[in-house]
C-alpha positions as CSV (number, residue, x, y, z in Angstrom):
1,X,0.0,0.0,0.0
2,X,1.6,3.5,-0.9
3,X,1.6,5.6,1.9
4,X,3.1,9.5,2.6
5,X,2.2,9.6,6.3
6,X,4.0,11.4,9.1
7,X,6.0,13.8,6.8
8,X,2.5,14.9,5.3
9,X,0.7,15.7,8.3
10,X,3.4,17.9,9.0
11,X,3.4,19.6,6.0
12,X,-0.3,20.7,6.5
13,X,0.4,22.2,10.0
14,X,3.0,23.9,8.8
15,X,1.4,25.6,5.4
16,X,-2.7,25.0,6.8
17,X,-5.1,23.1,6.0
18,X,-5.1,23.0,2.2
19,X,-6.2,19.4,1.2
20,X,-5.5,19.7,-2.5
21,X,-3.5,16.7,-4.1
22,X,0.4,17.6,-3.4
23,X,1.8,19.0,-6.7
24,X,5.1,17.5,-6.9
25,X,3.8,14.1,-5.5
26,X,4.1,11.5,-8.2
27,X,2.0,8.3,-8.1
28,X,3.8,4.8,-8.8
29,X,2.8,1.9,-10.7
30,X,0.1,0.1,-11.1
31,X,-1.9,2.3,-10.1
32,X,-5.6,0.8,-9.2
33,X,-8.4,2.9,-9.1
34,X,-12.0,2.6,-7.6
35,X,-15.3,2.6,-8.9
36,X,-18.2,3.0,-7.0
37,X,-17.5,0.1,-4.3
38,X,-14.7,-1.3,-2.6
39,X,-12.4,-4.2,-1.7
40,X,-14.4,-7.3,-0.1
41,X,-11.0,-9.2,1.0
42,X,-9.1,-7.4,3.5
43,X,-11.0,-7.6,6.8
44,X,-8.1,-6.6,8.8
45,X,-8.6,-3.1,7.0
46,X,-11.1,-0.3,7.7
47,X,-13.1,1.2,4.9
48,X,-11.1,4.3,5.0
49,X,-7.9,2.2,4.1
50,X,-9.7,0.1,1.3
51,X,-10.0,3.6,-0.1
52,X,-6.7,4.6,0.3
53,X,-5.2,1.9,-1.3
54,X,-6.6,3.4,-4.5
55,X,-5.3,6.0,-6.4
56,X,-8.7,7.4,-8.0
57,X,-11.9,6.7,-6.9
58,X,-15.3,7.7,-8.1
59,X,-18.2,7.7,-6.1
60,X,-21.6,9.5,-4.5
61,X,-19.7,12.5,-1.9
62,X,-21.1,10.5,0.7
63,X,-19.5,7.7,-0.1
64,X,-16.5,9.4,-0.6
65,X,-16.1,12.1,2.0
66,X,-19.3,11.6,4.3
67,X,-20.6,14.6,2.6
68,X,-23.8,15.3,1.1
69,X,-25.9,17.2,-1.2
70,X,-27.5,20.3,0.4
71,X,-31.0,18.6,0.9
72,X,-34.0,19.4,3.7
73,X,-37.3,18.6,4.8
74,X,-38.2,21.5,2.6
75,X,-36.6,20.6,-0.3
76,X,-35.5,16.7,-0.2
77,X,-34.5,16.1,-3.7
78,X,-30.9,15.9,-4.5
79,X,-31.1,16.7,-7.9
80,X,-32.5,19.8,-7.4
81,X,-29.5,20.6,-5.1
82,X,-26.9,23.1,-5.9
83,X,-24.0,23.0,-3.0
84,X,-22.9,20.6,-0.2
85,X,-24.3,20.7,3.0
86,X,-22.8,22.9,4.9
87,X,-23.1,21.3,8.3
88,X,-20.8,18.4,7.0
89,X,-17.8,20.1,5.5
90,X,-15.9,20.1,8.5
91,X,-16.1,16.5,8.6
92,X,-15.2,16.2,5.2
93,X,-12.0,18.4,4.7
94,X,-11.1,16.2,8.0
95,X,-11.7,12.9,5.9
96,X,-9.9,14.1,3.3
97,X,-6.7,14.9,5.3
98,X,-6.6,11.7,7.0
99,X,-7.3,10.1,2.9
100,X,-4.1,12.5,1.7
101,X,-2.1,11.1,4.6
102,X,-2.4,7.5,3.7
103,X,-2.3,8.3,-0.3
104,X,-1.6,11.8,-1.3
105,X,-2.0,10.6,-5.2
106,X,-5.6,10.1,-4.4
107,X,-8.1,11.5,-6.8
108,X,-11.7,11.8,-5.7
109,X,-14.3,12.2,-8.3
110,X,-18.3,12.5,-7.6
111,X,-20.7,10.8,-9.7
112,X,-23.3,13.4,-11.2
113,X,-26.0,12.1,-12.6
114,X,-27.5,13.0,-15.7
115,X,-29.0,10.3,-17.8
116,X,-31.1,8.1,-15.4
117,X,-31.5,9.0,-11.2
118,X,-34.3,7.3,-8.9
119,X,-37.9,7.7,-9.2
120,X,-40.4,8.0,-6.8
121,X,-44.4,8.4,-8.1
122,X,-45.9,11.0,-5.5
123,X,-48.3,7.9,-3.7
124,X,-45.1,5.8,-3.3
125,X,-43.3,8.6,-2.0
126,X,-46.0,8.7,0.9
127,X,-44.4,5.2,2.0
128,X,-41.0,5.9,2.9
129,X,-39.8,6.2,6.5
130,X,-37.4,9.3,5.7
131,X,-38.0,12.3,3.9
132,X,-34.7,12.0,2.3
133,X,-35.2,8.7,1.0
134,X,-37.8,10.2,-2.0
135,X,-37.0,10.3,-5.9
136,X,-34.0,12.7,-7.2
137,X,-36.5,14.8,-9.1
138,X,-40.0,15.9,-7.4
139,X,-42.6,12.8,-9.2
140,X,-44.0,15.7,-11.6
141,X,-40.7,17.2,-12.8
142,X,-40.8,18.1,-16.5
143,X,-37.0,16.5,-16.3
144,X,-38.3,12.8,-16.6
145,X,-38.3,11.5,-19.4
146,X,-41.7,10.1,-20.1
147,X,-42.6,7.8,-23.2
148,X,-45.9,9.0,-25.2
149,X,-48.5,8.1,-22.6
150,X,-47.0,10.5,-20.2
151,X,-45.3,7.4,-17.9
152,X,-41.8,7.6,-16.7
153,X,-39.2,5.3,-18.8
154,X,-37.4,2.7,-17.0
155,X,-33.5,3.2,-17.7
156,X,-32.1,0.0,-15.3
157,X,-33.0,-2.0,-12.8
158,X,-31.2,-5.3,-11.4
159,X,-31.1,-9.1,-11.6
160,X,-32.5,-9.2,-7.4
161,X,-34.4,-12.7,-8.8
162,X,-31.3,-14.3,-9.7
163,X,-32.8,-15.5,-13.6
164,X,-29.9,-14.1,-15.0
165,X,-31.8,-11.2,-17.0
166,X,-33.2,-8.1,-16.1
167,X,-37.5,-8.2,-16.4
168,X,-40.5,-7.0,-15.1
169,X,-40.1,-9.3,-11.9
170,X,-36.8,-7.6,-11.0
171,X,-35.8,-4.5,-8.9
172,X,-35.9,-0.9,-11.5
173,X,-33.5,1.4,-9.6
174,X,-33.5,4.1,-12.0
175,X,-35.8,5.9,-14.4
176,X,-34.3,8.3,-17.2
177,X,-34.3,11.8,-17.2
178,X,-34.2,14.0,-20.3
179,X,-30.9,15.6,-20.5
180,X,-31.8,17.3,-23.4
181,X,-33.7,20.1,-21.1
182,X,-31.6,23.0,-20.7
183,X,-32.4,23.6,-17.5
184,X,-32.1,20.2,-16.5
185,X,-28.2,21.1,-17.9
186,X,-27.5,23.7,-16.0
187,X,-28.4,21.8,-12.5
188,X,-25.7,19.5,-13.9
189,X,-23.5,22.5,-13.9
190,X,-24.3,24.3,-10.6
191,X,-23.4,20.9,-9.0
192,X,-19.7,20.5,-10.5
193,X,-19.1,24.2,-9.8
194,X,-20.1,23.5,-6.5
195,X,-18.1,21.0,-6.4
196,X,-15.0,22.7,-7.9
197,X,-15.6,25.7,-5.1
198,X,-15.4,23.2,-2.0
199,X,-11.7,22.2,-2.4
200,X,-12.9,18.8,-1.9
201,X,-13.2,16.9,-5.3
202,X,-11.0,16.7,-7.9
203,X,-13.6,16.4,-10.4
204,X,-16.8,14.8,-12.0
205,X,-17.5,11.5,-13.7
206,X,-20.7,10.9,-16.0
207,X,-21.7,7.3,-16.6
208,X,-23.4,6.1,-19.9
209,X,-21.5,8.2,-22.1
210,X,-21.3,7.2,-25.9
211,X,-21.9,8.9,-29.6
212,X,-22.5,5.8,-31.7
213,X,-26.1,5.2,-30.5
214,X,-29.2,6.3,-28.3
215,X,-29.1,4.9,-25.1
216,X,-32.5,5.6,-23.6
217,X,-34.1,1.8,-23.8
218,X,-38.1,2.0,-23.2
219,X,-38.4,-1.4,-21.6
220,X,-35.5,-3.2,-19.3
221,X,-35.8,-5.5,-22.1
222,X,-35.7,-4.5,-25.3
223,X,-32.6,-2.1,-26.2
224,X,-33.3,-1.4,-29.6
225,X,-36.3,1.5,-29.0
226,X,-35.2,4.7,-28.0
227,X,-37.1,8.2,-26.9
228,X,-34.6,10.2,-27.5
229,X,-32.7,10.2,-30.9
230,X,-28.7,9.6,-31.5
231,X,-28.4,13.0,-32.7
232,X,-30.8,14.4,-30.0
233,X,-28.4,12.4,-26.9
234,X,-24.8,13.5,-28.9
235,X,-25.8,17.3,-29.1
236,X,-27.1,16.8,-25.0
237,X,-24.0,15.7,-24.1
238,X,-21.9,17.9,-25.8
239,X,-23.6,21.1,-24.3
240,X,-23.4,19.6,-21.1
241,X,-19.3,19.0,-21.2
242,X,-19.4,22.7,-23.3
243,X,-21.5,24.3,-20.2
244,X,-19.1,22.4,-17.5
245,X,-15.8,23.4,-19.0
246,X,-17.0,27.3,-19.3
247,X,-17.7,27.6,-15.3
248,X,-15.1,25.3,-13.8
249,X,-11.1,25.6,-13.4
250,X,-8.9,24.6,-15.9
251,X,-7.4,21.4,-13.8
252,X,-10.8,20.5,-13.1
253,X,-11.5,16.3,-13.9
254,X,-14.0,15.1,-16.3
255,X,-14.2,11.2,-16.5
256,X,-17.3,9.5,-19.0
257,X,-17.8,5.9,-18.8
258,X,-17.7,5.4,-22.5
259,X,-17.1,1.8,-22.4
260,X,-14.7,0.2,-25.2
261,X,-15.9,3.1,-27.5
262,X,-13.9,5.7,-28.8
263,X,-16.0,9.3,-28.3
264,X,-13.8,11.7,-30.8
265,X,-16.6,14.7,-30.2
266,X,-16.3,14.7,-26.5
267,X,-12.4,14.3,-26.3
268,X,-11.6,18.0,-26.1
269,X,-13.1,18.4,-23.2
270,X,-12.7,14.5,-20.8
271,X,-9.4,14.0,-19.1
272,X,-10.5,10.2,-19.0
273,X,-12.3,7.6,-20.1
274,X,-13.9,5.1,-17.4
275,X,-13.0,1.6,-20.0
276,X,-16.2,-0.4,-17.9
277,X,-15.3,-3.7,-20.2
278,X,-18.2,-5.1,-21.0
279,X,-18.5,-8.7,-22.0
280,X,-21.5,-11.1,-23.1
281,X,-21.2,-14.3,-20.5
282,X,-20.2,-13.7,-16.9
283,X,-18.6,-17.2,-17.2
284,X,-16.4,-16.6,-19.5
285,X,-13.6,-14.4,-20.1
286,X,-12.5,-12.2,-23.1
287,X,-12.1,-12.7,-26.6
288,X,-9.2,-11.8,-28.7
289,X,-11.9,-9.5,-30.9
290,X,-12.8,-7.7,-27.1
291,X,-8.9,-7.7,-26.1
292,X,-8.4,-5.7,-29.6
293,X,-10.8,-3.6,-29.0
294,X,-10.1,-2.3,-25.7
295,X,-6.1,-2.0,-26.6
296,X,-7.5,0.3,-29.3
297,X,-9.5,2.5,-27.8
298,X,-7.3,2.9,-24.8
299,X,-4.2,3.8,-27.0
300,X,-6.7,6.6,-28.4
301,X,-7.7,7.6,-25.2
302,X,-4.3,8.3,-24.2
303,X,-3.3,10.4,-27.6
304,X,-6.5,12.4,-27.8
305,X,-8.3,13.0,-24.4
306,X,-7.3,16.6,-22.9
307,X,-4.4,16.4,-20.5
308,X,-4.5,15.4,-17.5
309,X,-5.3,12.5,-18.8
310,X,-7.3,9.7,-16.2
311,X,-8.4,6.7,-18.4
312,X,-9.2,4.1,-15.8
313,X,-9.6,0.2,-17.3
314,X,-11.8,-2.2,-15.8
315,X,-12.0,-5.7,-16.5
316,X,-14.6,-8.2,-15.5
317,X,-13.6,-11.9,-13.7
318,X,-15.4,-15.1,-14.2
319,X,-18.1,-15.7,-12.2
320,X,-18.3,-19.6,-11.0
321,X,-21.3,-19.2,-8.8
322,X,-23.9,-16.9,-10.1
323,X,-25.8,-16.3,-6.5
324,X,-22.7,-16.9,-4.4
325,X,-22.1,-14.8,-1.0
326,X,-19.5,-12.8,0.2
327,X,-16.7,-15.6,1.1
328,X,-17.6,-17.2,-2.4
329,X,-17.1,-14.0,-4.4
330,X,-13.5,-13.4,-2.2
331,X,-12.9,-16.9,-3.3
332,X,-13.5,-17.3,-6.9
333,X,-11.8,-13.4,-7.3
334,X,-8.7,-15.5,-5.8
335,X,-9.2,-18.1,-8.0
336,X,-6.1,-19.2,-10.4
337,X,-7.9,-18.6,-13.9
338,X,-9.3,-15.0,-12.5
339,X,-6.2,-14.0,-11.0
340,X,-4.5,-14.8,-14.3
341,X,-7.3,-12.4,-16.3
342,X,-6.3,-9.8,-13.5
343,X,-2.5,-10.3,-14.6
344,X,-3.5,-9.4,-18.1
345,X,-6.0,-6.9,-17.3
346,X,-3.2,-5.1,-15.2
347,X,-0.2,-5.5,-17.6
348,X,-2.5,-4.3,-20.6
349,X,-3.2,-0.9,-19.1
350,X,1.2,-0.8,-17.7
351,X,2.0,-1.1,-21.4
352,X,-0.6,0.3,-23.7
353,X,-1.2,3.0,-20.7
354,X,-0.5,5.8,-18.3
355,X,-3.5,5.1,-17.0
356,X,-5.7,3.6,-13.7
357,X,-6.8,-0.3,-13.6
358,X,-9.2,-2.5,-11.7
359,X,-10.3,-5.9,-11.8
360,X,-13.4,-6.7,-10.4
361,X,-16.8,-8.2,-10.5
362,X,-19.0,-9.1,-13.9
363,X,-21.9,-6.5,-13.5
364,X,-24.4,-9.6,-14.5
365,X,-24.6,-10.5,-10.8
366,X,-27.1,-9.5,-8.8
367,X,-24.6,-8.0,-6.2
368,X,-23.7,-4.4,-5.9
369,X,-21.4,-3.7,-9.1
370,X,-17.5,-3.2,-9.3
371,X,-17.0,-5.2,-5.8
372,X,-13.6,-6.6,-6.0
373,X,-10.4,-8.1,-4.0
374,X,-7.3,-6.3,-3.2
375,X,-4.1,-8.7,-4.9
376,X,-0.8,-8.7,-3.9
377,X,0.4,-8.1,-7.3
378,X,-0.7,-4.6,-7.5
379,X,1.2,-3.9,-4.1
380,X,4.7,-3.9,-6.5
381,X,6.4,-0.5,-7.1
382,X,7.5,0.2,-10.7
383,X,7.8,3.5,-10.5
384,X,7.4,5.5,-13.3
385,X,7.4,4.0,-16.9
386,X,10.7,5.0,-18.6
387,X,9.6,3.2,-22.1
388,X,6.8,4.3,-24.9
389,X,3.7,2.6,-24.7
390,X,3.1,-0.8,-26.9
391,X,5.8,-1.5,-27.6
392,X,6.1,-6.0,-29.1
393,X,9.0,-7.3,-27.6
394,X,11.4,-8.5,-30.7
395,X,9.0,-7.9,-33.0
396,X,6.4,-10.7,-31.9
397,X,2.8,-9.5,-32.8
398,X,1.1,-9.7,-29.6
399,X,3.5,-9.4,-27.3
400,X,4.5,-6.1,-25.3
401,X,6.9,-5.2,-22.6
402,X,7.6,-1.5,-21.4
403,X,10.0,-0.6,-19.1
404,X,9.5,0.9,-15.7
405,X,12.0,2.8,-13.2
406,X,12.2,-0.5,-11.4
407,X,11.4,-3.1,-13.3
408,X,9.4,-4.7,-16.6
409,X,5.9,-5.3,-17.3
410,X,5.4,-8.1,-20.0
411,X,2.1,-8.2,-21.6
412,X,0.8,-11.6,-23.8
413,X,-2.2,-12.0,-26.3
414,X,-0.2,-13.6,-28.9
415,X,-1.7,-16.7,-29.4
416,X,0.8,-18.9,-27.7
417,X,3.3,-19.0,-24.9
418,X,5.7,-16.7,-25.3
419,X,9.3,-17.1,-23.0
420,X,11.3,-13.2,-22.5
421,X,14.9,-13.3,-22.2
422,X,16.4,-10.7,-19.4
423,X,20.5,-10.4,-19.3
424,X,20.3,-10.8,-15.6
425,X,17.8,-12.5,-13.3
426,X,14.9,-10.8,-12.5
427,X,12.0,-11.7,-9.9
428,X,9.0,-12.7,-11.8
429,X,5.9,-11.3,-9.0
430,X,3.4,-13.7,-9.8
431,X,5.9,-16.9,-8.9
432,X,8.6,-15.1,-7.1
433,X,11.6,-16.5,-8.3
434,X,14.9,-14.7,-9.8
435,X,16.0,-16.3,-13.2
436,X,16.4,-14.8,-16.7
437,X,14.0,-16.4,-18.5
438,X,10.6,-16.5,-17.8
439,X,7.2,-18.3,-19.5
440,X,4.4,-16.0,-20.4
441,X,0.9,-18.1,-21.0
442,X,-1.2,-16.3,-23.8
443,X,-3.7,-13.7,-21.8
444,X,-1.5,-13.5,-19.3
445,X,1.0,-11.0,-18.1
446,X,3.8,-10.2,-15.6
447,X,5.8,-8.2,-13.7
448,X,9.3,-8.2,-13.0
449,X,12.1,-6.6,-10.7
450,X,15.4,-5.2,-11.6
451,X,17.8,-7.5,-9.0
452,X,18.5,-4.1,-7.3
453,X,14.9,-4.0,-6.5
454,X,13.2,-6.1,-3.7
C-alpha cells in the first residue's frame, strides 16, 4: 500500500489546511483505481484504508467524504441541489486529510447524474420512512423522461431474482431523465461548480456516455427502442461537457464511462475515459476480438483525451457461482484462472497506458457492481514508466513489454506461450523467483524486478 504519512501531516500544519493533491507528489505503478464500491478481502482493514489503497476513486460524496448534497425537509431532492451541506464540510475536509495522509495521489471524483437518477411516483413517495429517502427529481418534474403516454421510462434495474436477466419481476433502480432540457443542464452544472468551489473533489465522472447510439431503452428488455434520438443524446452531451468546461477551473477532472468506445466529439473536453469492459457471459472471459478492442480504444484515449489525462480500465472476472455470497465472491476473485485475467487486465493498461486499472466483478450479478479483492500483485512498485507505450517485444505480434523505473511489465495476447529473455535475473511477481528467463501463457502477463529492487 503506498503511503506519505508522518511527513505529510506535518506539511499541513506547517502551510494549513489545504487538502488539494500535493503538486510534486508523483504516483507509482500500477496504479488501481476505484469505482463506485470497494475491496471485499481485506478484513483486517477499515473502509477508510480500502479507499486509500486506490489512487482514484469515483463515487456518491457521501461515499467518498461523508458529505452530502445540500437537501432538507423543505426541499429533499438531491437533484434539485446546488451546493454541499454545509453542516458536513468540517467532517469532510477532516476525511480528506486523513485520505491524503495514507495516499496523497488520491483522486476523488463524484458521480453526477444525468442520464437516469431514482424515481419515486408521488403515492409511493407517501411510504417511505425518511424524507430523504424520496425520488431525485420531485414525481411531476418536467426533467423525466416520459414515453408517449406520459409514464416515466425505465432506464435500469437489477437481476434481485437471480434468472440471470433483467425483467419485469426484477428491482428498477432508475428511471431516465431527459438531459436534453436545458435547464435540466444547467443543474448538472451548478453541481460540478459546486463541487470545484469546496476544495474537496477533484472532479466529476458521468456514466453512460457514448456517440455511436441512443441509449434511452423503453423497456428493461428491449434495447433497440429509443425516446430520444442519436443526434438528440450527442448534441445533449456535448452542451453539457461545453456548459461544464466554461464555469469550472482549468485542472478540473472530467471522466465519462464510455465503455470500449472511442467518443472523438467529447475528447476536447474529458481527461479520461472510465474503459467499464463489457462482455457477453459472466462465465467466461475475453475474446481476442474484445482484447483488440479495448487495446485500441485505450491507445486513443491516451493520444486524444485533454491532459490530465485519467483513463481508468476495468475488467470483469469469471463468475463460477452466479448467487454466491461474500466468502464465495473473495474466493472465486482469488481463483487461479481470475487471477490470471487480472494479470493481463493489469499488464494491458502498464504497457498500452499511463493510465488507472481494476479488476473486479461481472456486472451480471445480482450483487452491488465493481465489488472486488485487493491482490498482492498490484502492491509492487514500478515507478514511473521509462519506455513508450506498446511496444512488441522482438517484433512478436502480440506481445508487449515497457519498461519501468524499477522493473518490466510483460504483456501476452499472442496466441501462444511466449518465453522473455532478461540479461540478468529478475523476480517474476506472480511466482517469485529470480531467473532470466521466464514463460508468459497467452492472456496472461507479468511483472518483473530489476535484481536491485526487492
Amino acid at each position: 500500500m503506498k503511503t506519505f504519512g508522518r511527513k505529510y501531516l506535518i506539511l499541513l500544519l506547517i502551510f494549513g489546511t489545504s487538502i488539494t493533491n500535493t503538486a510534486d507528489a508523483q504516483r507509482n505503478f500500477p496504479s488501481i483505481f476505484q469505482a463506485w464500491n470497494g475491496i471485499e478481502n481485506l478484513p483486517d482493514e477499515d473502509e477508510l484504508q480500502h479507499l486509500a489503497r486506490h489512487d482514484l476513486a469515483f463515487a456518491h460524496p457521501y461515499t467518498l467524504l461523508r458529505i452530502a448534497w445540500n437537501i432538507s425537509a423543505e426541499q429533499p431532492y438531491s437533484g434539485l441541489a446546488t451546493d454541499l451541506l454545509p453542516s458536513q464540510l468540517n467532517t469532510a475536509r477532516q476525511r480528506k486529510q486523513e485520505l491524503l495522509s495514507l495516499n496523497p495521489n488520491l483522486l476523488l471524483l463524484v458521480e453526477l447524474r444525468y442520464r437516469d437518477a431514482r424515481y419515486l411516483s408521488r403515492q409511493n413517495e407517501t411510504y417511505v420512512k425518511n424524507w430523504w429517502e424520496v425520488g431525485f427529481y420531485p414525481p411531476d418534474s418536467p426533467y423525466w423522461l416520459r414515453d408517449s403516454n406520459g409514464k416515466p421510462v425505465i432506464g435500469w434495474g437489477e437481476d434481485t431474482n437471480g434468472n440471470e436477466k433483467i425483467d419485469e419481476n426484477d428491482t428498477v433502480l432508475h428511471y431516465l431523465v431527459d438531459f436534453t432540457n436545458p435547464e435540466m443542464q444547467d443543474l448538472i452544472v451548478s453541481q460540478a461548480i459546486a463541487l470545484d468551489k469546496s476544495g474537496l473533489f477533484d472532479g466529476i465522472m458521468l456514466d453512460w456516455w457514448n456517440e455511436d447510439y441512443a441509449t434511452s431503452p423503453i423497456g428493461v428488455d428491449d434495447w433497440s427502442d429509443t425516446i430520444l434520438t442519436r443526434e438528440a443524446e450527442s448534441e445533449a452531451r456535448l452542451s453539457i461537457l461545453r456548459k461544464i468546461r466554461a464555469e469550472v477551473s482549468e485542472n478540473f477532472l472530467i471522466l465519462v464511462n464510455a465503455n470500449m468506445r472511442q467518443i472523438p466529439k467529447s475528447a476536447p473536453y474529458v481527461n479520461g475515459i472510465f474503459m467499464e469492459c463489457y462482455k457477453q457471459e459472466h462465465s467466461s472471459g475475453y475474446s481476442l476480438d474484445q482484447i483488440l478492442q479495448i487495446e485500441g480504444t485505450l491507445l486513443w484515449a491516451e493520444q486524444h483525451l485533454r491532459k490530465r489525462r485519467i483513463n481508468c480500465l476495468e475488467g470483469w472476472r469469471v463468475v463460477t457461482d452466479y448467487m454466491g455470497g461474500l466468502d464465495t465472491r473473495v474466493a472465486e476473485r482469488d481463483s487461479e484462472e481470475n487471477r490470471q485475467w487480472m494479470r493481463m487486465i493489469t499488464t494491458l493498461s502498464l504497457t498500452h497506458s499511463d493510465g488507472y486499472v481494476l479488476f473486479g466483478d461481472d456486472n451480471a450479478i445480482p450483487m452491488p457492481d465493481h465489488l472486488h479483492n485487493w491482490y498482492d500483485f498490484w502492491d509492487v512498485d514500478l515507478g514511473q514508466p521509462i519506455q513508450e507505450k506498446a511496444i512488441a517485444y522482438q517484433d512478436v505480434v502480440g506481445l508487449f513489454i515497457r519498461e519501468f523505473e524499477n522493473g518490466w511489465v510483460v504483456y501476452n495476447r499472442s496466441g501462444t506461450t511466449q518465453t522473455i529473455a532478461f540479461d540478468v535475473p529478475v523476480i517474476g511477481i506472480s511466482i517469485n523467483e529470480s531467473q532470466m528467463h521466464h514463460q508468459i501463457p497467452n492472456f496472461d502477463g507479468e511483472i518483473f524486478l530489476k535484481s536491485d529492487r526487492e
